[in-house]
C-alpha positions as CSV (number, residue, x, y, z in Angstrom):
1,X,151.4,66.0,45.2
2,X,151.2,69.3,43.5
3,X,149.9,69.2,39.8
4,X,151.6,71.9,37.6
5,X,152.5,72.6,34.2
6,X,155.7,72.2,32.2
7,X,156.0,75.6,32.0
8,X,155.4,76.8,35.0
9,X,159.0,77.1,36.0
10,X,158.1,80.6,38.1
11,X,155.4,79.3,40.0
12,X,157.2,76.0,41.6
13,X,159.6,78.3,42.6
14,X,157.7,80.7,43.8
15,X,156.2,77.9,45.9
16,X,159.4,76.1,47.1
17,X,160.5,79.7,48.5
18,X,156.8,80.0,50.6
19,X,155.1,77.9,52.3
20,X,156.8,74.6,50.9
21,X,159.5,76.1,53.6
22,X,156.7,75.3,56.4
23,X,157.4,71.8,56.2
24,X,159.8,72.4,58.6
25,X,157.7,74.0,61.2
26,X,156.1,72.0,64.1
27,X,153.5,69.3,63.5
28,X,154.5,69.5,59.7
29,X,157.9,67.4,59.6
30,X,156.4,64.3,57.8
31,X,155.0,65.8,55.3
32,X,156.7,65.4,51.7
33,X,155.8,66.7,48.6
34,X,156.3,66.4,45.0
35,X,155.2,68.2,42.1
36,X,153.6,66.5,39.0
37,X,154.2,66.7,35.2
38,X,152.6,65.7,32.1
39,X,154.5,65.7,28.4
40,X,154.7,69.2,27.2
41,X,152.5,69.9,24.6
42,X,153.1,71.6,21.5
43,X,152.0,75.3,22.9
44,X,154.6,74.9,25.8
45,X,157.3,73.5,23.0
46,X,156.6,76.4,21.1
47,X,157.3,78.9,23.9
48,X,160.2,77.4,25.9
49,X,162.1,75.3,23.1
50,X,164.6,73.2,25.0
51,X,161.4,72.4,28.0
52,X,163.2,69.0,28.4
53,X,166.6,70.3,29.0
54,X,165.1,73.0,31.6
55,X,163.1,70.7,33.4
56,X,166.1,68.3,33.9
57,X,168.1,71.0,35.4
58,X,165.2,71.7,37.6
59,X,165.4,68.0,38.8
60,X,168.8,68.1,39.2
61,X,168.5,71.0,41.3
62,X,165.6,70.1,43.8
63,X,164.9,66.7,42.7
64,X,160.9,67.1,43.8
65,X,159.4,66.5,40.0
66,X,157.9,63.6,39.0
67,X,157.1,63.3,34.9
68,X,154.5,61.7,33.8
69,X,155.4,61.3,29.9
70,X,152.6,59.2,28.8
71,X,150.3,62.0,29.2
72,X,150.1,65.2,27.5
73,X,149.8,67.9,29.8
74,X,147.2,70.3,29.2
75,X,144.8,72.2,31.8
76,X,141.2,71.5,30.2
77,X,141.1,68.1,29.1
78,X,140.5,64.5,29.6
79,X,144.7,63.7,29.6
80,X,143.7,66.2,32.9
81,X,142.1,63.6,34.5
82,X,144.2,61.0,33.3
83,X,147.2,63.0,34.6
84,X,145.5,64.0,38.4
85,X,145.0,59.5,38.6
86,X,148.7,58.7,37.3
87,X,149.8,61.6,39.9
88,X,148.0,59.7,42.6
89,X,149.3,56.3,41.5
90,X,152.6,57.4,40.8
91,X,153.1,58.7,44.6
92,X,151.5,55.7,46.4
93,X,154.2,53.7,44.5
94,X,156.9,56.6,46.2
95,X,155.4,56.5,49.6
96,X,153.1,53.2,50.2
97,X,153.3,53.6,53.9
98,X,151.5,57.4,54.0
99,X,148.2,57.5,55.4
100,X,147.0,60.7,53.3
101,X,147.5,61.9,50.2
102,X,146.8,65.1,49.0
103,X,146.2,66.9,45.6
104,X,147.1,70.4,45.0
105,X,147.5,72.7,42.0
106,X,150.0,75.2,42.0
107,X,148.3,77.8,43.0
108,X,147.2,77.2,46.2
109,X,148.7,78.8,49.6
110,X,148.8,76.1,52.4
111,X,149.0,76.3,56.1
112,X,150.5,72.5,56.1
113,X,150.6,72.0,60.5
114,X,146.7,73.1,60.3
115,X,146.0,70.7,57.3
116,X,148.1,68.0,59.5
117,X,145.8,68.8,62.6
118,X,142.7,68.7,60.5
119,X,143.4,65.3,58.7
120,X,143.9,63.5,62.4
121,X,140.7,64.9,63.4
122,X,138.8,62.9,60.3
123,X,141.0,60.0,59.8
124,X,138.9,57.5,62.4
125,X,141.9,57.3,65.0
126,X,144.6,57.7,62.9
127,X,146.6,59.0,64.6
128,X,147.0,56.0,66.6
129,X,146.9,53.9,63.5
130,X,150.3,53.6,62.7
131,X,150.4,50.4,60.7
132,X,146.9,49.9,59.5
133,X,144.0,51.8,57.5
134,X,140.8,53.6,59.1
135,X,137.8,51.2,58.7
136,X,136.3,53.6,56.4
137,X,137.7,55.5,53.8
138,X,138.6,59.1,53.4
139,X,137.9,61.6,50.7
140,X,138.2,65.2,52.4
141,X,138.3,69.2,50.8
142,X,135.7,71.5,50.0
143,X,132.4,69.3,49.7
144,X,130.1,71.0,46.7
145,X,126.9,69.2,47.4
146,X,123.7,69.5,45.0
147,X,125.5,70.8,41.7
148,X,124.5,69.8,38.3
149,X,126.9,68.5,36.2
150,X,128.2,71.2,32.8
151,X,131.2,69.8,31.8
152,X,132.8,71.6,29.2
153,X,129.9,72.0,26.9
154,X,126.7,71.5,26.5
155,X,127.3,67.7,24.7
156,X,129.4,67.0,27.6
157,X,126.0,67.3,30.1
158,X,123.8,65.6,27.5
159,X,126.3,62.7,27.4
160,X,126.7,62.6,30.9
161,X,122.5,62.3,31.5
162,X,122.3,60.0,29.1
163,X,125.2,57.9,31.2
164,X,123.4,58.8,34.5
165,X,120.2,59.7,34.3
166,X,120.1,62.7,35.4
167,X,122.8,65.5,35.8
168,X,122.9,65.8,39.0
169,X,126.7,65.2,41.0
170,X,127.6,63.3,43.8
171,X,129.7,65.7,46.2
172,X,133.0,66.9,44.3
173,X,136.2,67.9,46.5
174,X,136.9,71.2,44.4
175,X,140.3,71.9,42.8
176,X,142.7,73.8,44.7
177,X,143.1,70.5,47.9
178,X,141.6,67.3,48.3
179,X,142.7,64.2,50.2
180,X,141.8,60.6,50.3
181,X,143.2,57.9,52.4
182,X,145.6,55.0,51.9
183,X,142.6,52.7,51.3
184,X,141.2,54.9,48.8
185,X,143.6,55.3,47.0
186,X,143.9,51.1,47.0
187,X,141.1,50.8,45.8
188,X,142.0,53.5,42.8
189,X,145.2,51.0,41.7
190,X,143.5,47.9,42.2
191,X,140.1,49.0,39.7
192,X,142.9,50.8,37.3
193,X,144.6,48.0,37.2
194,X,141.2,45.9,36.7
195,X,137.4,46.1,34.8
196,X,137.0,49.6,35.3
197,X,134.4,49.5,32.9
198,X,132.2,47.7,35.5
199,X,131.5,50.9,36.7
200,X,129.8,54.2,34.1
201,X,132.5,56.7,34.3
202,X,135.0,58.5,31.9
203,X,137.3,61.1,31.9
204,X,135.4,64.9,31.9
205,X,137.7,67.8,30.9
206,X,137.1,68.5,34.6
207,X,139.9,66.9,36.6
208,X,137.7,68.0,39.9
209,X,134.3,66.5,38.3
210,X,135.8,63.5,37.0
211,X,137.8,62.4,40.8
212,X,134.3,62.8,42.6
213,X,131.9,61.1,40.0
214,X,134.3,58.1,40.1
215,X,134.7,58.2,44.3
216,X,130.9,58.9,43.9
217,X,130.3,54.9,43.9
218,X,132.4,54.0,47.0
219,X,131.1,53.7,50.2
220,X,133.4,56.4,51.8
221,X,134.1,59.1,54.1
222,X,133.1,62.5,52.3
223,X,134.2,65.3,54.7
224,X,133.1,68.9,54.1
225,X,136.1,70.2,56.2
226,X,137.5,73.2,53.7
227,X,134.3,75.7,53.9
228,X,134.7,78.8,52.0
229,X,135.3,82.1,54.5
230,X,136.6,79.7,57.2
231,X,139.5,77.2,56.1
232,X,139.1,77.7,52.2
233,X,139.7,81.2,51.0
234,X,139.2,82.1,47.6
235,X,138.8,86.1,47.0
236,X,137.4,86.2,43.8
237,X,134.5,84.3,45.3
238,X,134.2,87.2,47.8
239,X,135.1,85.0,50.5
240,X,136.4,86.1,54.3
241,X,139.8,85.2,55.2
242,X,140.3,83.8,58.2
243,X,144.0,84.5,59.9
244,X,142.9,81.8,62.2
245,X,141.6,78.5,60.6
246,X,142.7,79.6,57.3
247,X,144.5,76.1,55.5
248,X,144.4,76.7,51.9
249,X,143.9,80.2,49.8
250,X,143.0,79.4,46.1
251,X,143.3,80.6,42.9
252,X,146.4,83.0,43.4
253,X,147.3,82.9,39.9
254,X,151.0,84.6,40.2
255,X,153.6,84.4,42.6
256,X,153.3,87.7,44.0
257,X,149.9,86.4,45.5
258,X,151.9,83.6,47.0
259,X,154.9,86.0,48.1
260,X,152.4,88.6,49.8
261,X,150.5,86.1,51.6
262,X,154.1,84.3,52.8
263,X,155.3,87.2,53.7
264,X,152.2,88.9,55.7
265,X,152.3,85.1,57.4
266,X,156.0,85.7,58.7
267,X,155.8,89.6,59.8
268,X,151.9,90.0,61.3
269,X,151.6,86.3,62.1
270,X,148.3,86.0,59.6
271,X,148.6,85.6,56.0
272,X,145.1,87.6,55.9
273,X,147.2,91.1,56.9
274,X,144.7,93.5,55.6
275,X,141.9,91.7,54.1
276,X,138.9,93.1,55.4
277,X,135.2,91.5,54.9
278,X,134.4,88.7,52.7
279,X,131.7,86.3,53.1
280,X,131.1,82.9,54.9
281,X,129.7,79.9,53.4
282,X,129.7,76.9,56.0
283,X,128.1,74.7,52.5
284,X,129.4,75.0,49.4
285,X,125.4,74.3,47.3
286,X,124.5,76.4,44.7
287,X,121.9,78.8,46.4
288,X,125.2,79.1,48.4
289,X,126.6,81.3,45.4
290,X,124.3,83.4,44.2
291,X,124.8,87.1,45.2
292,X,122.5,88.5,47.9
């Protein structure tokens, strides 16, 4: 499930006419996709006044959006959070007999047959698994180990040592892909649905933050299998891209970043086509990050 604005009416399109189209391709054919909603809020009503009527056309066109009203969609906020859960709910309902789900943003660039390949590898036999869940389960991206929690100011990491402790995070799957399994994302429904207060958590502006603090009590599968320079690419972290293991570029915030990379992917057969250097980071800790 992709999360996206309201608004962003450019950049689902931009997305259905790249690598959405790769769901096609060998090893991929499975693979469905939706993308998520929250209620406009009064900035997006302000700039597109009839958002209802244009997002109904939308559906009526592709019929791939799911709305989640209840929630008011904003990017920094705790209806975030709230919003990334629903999404996760919302498709288990859709598609109870998937063994993955994943959680993009729009704007990502996927290689989805490599991200396929990669989740049989860490799904405990999966592939064989037809009708059952692994014995463990899964929560899988780009693992950043050893961080200290910030929040969105400074009262958000005072509030969340005196909730902890301490301010240090259990491993966050950053934004731009994570996956959990079918089992996890049981459990999600069943402690939504029951005392969730048995557990100290809340909903941090970060959507990112917030999934990995409450996946940080379970007894789970965290796989660091998106490193930065090898299957995670994000430029404006100075990162290599990798033509060859490449499965998710981040942070392309227009659809031109999403066209070229498409488009280098169908004429040179790499979506890295002149990118040159970058660096490799096989962790993702903060001594990881700091410039040489």
């Amino acid at each position: 499930f992709i999360m996206t604005g309201p608004g962003n009416f450019a950049r689902r399109d931009a997305l259905r006419r790249t690598w959405l189209q790769s769901l096609a391709w060998p090893g991929s054919e499975r693979v469905r996709y939706a993308f998520v909603i929250g209620a406009p809020d009064e900035t997006t009503r302000q700039r597109i006044p009839d958002i209802e009527g244009e997002l109904q056309q939308e559906q009526a066109e592709f019929g791939d959006v799911i709305v989640l009203s209840a929630v008011r969609d904003v990017y920094w906020g705790w209806e975030h959070t709230a919003k990334t859960f629903l999404a996760l709910l919302a498709v288990w309902v859709r598609a109870p007999g998937a063994r993955h789900f994943a959680c993009l943003h729009d704007d990502v660039w996927v290689h989805v047959p490599r991200l396929v390949e990669l989740l049989l590898r860490h799904s405990s036999g999966a592939a064989e698994q037809e009708a059952s869940d692994p014995v463990e389960g899964l929560y899988l991206g780009n693992a950043y180990r050893g961080h200290d929690f910030a929040g969105h100011s400074q009262e958000d990491a005072i509030a969340y040592e005196a909730m902890h402790g301490h301010r240090l995070m259990p491993p966050v799957m950053k934004g731009g892909l994570w996956v959990v399994d079918r089992a996890v994302t049981r459990w999600l429904a069943a402690m939504m649905a029951g005392p969730a207060g048995l557990l100290p958590w809340r909903l941090w502006p970060s959507d990112d933050d917030s999934v990995g603090l409450v996946f940080g009590e379970l007894d789970i599968q965290r796989v660091h299998a998106m490193r930065h320079g090898i299957e995670w690419f994000d430029w404006r972290l100075g990162d290599k891209c990798d033509g060859e293991r490449l499965v998710v570029a981040h942070d392309l915030k227009t659809p031109r970043e999403l066209f070229e990379m498409w488009a280098a992917q169908l004429v040179t057969g790499t979506p890295c086509y002149g990118m040159e250097g970058g660096a490799v980071r096989p962790q993702s800790r903060p001594e990881d990050f700091i410039p040489g």
